[in-house]
N, C-alpha and C positions, 0 to 999 in steps of 0.2 A: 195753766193756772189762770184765777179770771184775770187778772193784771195783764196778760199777755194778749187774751182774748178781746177785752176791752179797748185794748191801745191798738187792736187790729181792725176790729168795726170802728174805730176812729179814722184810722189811717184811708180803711175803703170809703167813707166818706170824705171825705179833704180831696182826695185825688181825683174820685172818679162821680158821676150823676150818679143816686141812688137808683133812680127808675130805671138806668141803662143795664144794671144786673140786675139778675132776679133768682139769690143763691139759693133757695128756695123749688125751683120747676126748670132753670134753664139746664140744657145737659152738662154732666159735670168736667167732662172734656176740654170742653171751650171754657168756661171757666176758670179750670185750673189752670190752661195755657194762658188767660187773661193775666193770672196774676204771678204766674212764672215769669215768663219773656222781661216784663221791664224790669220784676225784683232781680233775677240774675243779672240780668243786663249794669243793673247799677252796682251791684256788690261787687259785681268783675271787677266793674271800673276801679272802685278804690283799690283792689288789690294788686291794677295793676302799674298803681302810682308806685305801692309801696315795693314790688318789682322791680320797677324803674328804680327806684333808689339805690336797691342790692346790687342792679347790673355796672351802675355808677361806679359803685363802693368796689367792687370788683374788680371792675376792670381800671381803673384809675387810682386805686391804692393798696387790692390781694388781697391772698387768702385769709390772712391775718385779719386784715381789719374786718372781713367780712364773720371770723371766727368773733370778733371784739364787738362786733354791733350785736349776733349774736347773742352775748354773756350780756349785754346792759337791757335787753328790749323784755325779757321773762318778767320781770315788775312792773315795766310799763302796762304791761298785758293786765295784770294785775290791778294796777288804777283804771284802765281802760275800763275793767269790767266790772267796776265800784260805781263807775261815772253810768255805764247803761243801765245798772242795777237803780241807780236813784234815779235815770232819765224815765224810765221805763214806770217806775212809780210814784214820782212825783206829777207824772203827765194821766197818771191813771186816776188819781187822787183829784188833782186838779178838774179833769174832767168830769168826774163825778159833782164836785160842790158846781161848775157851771151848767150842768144838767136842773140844778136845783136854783139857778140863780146866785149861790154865794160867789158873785168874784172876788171878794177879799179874801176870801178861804182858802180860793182857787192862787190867787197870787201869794198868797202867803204859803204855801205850799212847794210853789217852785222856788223860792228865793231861801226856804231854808234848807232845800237841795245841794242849791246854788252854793249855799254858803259852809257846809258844813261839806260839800266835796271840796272846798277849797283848803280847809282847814286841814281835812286829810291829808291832802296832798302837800302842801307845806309843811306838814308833821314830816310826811317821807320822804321829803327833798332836804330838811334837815337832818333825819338822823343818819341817810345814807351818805350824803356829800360831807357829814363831819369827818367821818372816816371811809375815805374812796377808798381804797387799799383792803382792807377789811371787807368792803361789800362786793369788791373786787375777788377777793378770794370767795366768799360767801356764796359768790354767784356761778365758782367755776372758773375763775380764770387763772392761768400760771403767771410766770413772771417776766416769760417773755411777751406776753400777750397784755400785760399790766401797763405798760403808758400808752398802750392805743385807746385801751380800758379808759384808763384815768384821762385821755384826750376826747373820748365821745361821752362817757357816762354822763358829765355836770350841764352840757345842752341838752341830752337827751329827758335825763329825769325832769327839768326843766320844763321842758316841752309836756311835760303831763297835766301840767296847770290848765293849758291851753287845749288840751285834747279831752280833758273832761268837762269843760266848761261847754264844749261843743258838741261831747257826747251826751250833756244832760239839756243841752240848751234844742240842740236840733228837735228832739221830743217835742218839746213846748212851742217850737217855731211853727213845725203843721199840726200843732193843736189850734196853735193860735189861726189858721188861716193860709198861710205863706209857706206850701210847699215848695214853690221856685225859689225863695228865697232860699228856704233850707238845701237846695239842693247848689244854688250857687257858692253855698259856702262850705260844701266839699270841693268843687268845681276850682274855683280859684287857687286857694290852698294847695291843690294839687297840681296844678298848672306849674305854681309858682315853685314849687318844693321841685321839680323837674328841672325846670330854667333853674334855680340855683344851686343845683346840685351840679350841675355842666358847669356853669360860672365857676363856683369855687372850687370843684377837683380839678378841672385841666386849667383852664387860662391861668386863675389866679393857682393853684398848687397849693391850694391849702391843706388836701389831704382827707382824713377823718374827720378833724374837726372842721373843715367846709362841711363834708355832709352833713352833720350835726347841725351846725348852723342853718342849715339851708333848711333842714324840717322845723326845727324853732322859728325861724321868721315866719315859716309858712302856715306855720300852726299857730303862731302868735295872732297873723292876720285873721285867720277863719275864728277865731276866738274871739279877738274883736269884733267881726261882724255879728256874732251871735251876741254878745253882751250891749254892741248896739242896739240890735234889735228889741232885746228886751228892756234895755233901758230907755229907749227913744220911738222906735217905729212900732211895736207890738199894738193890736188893736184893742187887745184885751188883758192878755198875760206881761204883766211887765211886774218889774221888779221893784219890793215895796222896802221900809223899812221894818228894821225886826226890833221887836223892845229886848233888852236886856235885863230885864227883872227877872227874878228868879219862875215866878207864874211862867210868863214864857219862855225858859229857857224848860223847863220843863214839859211844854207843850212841843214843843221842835222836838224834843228826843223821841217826844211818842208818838208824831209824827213821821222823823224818822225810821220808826222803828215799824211803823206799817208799810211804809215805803219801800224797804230793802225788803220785807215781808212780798210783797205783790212780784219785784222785783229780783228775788235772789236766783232763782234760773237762768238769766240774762248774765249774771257773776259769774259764776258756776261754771256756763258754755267759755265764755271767755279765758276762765283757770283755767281750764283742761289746756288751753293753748302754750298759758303760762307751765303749768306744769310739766307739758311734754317739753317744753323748750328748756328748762333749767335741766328734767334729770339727764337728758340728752346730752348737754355740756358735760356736765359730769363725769358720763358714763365715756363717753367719746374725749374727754379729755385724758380720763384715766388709763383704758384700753388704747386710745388709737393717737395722742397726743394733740398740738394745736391743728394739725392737717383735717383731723379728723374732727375736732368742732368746725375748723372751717367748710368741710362737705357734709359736715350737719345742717351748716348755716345756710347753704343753699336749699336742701330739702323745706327745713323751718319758711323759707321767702314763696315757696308753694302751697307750704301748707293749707295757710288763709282761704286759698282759691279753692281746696276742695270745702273746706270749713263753710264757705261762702256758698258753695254748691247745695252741702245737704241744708244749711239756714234754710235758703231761699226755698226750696223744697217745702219745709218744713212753715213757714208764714206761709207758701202758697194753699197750699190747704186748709190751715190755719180757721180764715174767716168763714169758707165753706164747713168745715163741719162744725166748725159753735155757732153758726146759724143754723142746721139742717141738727144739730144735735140740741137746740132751745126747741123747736119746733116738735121734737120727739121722734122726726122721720129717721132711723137709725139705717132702713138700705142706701140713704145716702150717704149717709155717714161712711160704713162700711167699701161703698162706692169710691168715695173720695179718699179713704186712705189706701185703700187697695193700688189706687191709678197712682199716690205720691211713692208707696214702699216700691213699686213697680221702675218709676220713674230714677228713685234712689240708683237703686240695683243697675240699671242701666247706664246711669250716670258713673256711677262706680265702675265699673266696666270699662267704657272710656276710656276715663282716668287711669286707671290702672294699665289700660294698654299704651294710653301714651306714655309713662312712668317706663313700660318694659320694654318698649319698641324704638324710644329716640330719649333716652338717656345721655347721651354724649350731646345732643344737638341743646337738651335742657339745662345741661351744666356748662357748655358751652358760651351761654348767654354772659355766663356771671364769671368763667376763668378759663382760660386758655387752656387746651387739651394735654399741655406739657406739665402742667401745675402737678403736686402732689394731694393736693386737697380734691382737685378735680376729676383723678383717677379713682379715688377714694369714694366720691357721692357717684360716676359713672353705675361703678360696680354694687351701689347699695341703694339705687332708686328704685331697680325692679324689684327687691328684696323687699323694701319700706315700701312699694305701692301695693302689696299685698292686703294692708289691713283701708283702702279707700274705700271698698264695696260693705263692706261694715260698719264705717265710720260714716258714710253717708245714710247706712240704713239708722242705724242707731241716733241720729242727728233727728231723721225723719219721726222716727218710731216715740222720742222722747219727746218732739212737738204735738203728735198727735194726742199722750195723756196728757195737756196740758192744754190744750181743746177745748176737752171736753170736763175738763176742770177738776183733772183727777193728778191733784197737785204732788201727793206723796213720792206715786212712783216714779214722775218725772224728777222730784229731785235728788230717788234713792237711785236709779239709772245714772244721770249725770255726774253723781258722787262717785258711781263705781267704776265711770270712763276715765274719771276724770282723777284720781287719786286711790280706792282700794285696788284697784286691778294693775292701774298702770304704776306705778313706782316700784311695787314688788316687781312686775315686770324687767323694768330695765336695772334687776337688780339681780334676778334671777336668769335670766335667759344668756346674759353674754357666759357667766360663766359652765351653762351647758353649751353655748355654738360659737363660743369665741364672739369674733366681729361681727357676723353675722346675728348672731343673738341680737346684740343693741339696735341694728337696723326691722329687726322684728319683735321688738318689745310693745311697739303700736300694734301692732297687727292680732301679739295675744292678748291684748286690753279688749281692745274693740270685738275680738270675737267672743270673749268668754262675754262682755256684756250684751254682744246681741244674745246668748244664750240666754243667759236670765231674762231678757226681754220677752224673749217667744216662751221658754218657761212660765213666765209669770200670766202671760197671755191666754196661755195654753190652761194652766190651773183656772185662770179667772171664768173661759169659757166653759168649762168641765161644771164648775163650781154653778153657772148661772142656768146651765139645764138641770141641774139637780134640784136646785130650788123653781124653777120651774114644773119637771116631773111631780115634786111632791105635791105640788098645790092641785 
C-alpha cells in the first residue's frame, strides 16, 4: 500500500547516502542482501529480549506462569498493532505535509496519533482491569491458572501505554532524523527488562509479578525517552497542542481515519499473532488442559522470530520494487520478488528443520525435560513447524502487493491468514486429529491462503495476456 511504500523510501533515506544505492541498475542481489542482513539482524534482536523473558518466567516460576503470560499477551498484540497501524501513518501523513513545507500539519498529525493512541488504551486498561476475572476467563484461562492471571495481567496491560507511545513514536523519531536514537530506545528497554527480570524472579522471588514489573519499568523508560524526544530534542516533529473545539475535534477524526487508512496492514499483520495466540489457548486449554497452553506458550515465544523472518523479507524487497515498479521497469520488479519468495521458502526450510530436528534442546530453554508441558510442546513443534514455509511465503507474497500499491489483495490475503481460515481452523481440525489437529490448525490456515495467493496470481496473469492478445 502506498503508506508502507512511502515510510520505506523514507526509512532508505534516514539510514543510508542516497547516491550509495542505485535501486534502479545496481544488481538486485547485493541489494537485496543490503537491506536484509541489518533488517533481520535488528528484528532478531527484539525477539530475543522478548525470549529472554519467557526463559525467565520459565525457569524461575513454570509452566503455569508461562501458560498465564500466555493468556494476558493476545490483547497486548492487539494494542501493539493499533500503535504501528497509527505509527506507520501518522509518519506517512506527516511526511507528506513536510515534503510540502507544512510543519504545523506535519506535527499536528503526530500528536493526534499520539493522543488518540492513548486514549484507546486507557479505554482498555479500564474496561479490562474493572473486571480481571471476567477478561480472565475471556481470554482462556481456568481457575487454576486465575491468580497468576490476575498477578501479571494489571502490569502487563499497563505496560501497553508505554509500548504504543514508542510504537508510534519510533516512526516519527527517524522521520525526524535520529535513527540512533530510535534505535537506543529499543536498546536500553531491553537491556533493562533482562537485568530486571533476573533481579526480581531469583534474588528478590518475586515471581510473575517481578516479571511483569520488570517489562513495565522497562517500557515505562523507552516510552519516556520517546516522549522526550518529542517533546524536548525533536528537530522538527515535536509535539504541539490540539484545540478542543468542536472544528478540531472533527479534523483529528478524519485525520485519523486516513491514518489507520494508510496504516491498516501493519494491524492486521500484528492480529494474525494476536489471533493465533487466543484461539490456541482455547483450543489447548480445552483439549489438553493448563500443560497444554503452557507448551503452547513456548511455541507462541518463537513465533515472533519466524513472524520477524518473513517481515524482514518482505521490507527487504519492499523499497526495490516500488522504486523499479514507479520507474515501469517490471523485469525487475519480477527479479526482486522472485530472489525474496526464493529467500522465504528457504528460510522456511530452516526453520522448520530446526522446529523438527532439536525440539527437546528448544523447549528445553524454557522447562525442564521432566515438566508435563514440556513433553507436550517436545512432541508438537515438529507438527506446528509444518505450516513456517508458508507463513513466511505468505508474509513475503502479501508485502509484495503492497509494493506495488495493489492495496486490496494485500488486505484480503491478510484477513484470510489472519481470521477467515484460521479460527475455523483451530476449530475444526482437532476434532478430525485430536491433539495433533490444534498443533496443525496454523499450518491449514497458512496453506489454504498460500493457495489463494498463487490462485489469484495465476488468474491475474492469465487475465493480463488476454488483454494483451486482444489488442
Amino acid at each position: 500500500m502506498f503508506g508502507d511504500i512511502y515510510v520505506q523510501s523514507l526509512l532508505v533515506l534516514l539510514y543510508m547516502k542516497r547516491d550509495a544505492i542505485d535501486l534502479g541498475k545496481a544488481e538486485i542481489p547485493v541489494l537485496f542482501r543490503k537491506y536484509l542482513l541489518p533488517t533481520l539482524f535488528g528484528m532478531l534482536s527484539l525477539c530475543a529480549v522478548t525470549a529472554t523473558d519467557g526463559i525467565f518466567v520459565g525457569r524461575g516460576v513454570g509452566s503455569d506462569a508461562l501458560a498465564a503470560v500466555n493468556i494476558c499477551i493476545a490483547p497486548t498484540m492487539v494494542m501493539m498493532g493499533i500503535g504501528l497501524m497509527l505509527g506507520v501513518g501518522a509518519s506517512v501523513c506527516a511526511s507528506i505535509h513536510l515534503a510540502n513545507d507544512n510543519v504545523k500539519a506535519a506535527r499536528l498529525n503526530i500528536t493526534q496519533a499520539m493522543g488518540v493512541a492513548t486514549i484507546v488504551v486507557l479505554l482498555f486498561i479500564a474496561s479490562t482491569l474493572s473486571f480481571p476475572d471476567t477478561t480472565g476467563r475471556l481470554l482462556g484461562s481456568s481457575e487454576q491458572l486465575m491468580p497468576l492471571v490476575r498477578e501479571y495481567m494489571p502490569w502487563i496491560f499497563v505496560t501497553c501505554l508505554f509500548q504504543i507511545w514508542c510504537a508510534i513514536g519510533l516512526f516519527v523519531v527517524r522521520l525526524d532524523g535520529s535513527p540512533g536514537y530510535a534505535m537506543w530506545c529499543n536498546v536500553i528497554p531491553g537491556i533493562m527488562n533482562i537485568l530486571l527480570d533476573y533481579l526480581f524472579i531469583f534474588p528478590l522471588d518475586m515471581g510473575l509479578k517481578g516479571a511483569a514489573l520488570a517489562t513495565c519499568i522497562s517500557c515505562f523508560v523507552g516510552g519516556m525517552m520517546v516522549l522526550g524526544y518529542l517533546g524536548v530534542l525533536a528537530a522538527t516533529l515535536r509535539l504541539i497542542r490540539i484545540k478542543l473545539s468542536v472544528k478540531s475535534l472533527r479534523l483529528t477524526l478524519r485525520n485519523i481515519g486516513y491514518q489507520c487508512k494508510i496504516g491498516i496492514s501493519a494491524l492486521l499483520g500484528e492480529a494474525t499473532m494476536g489471533v493465533l495466540m487466543l484461539m490456541g489457548n482455547l483450543m489447548f486449554m480445552r483439549y489438553m488442559g493448563e500443560d497444554g497452553v503452557g507448551a503452547f506458550s513456548i511455541a507462541c515465544y518463537y513465533c515472533p522470530f519466524v513472524f520477524m523472518i518473513g517481515n524482514a523479507i518482505a521490507q527487504s524487497a519492499q523499497p526495490i520494487i516500488s522504486y523499479n515498479y514507479g520507474l515501469g521497469d517490471r523485469l525487475r520488479v519480477a527479479a526482486t520478488e522472485r530472489l525474496a519468495i526464493l529467500c522465504a521458502i528457504a528460510c522456511g526450510v530452516v526453520v522448520t528443520a530446526a522446529f523438527t530436528l532439536f525440539p527437546a534442546s528448544m523447549v528445553g530453554l524454557f522447562l525442564d525435560g521432566i515438566s508435563p508441558a514440556a513433553g507436550i510442546a517436545t512432541a508438537g513443534f515438529p507438527v506446528f513447524s509444518t505450516a513456517f514455509v508458508f507463513y513466511i511465503f505468505n508474509l513475503t507474497a502479501i508485502g509484495y502487493f503492497q509494493s506495488i500499491e495493489n492495496a486490496i489483495p494485500s488486505v484480503v490475503f491478510a484477513l484470510l491468514r489472519g481470521c477467515v481460515f484460521l479460527v475455523p481452523s483451530f476449530i475444526v481440525m482437532p476434532l478430525l486429529l485430536g491433539d495433533n489437529g490444534i498443533w496443525l490448525s496454523l499450518t491449514v490456515s497458512e496453506i489454504l491462503t498460500s493457495m489463494s495467493i498463487i490462485g489469484y496470481y495465476l488468474y491475474q496473469r492469465r487475465h493480463s495476456r488476454q488483454v494483451v492478445s486482444s489488442r
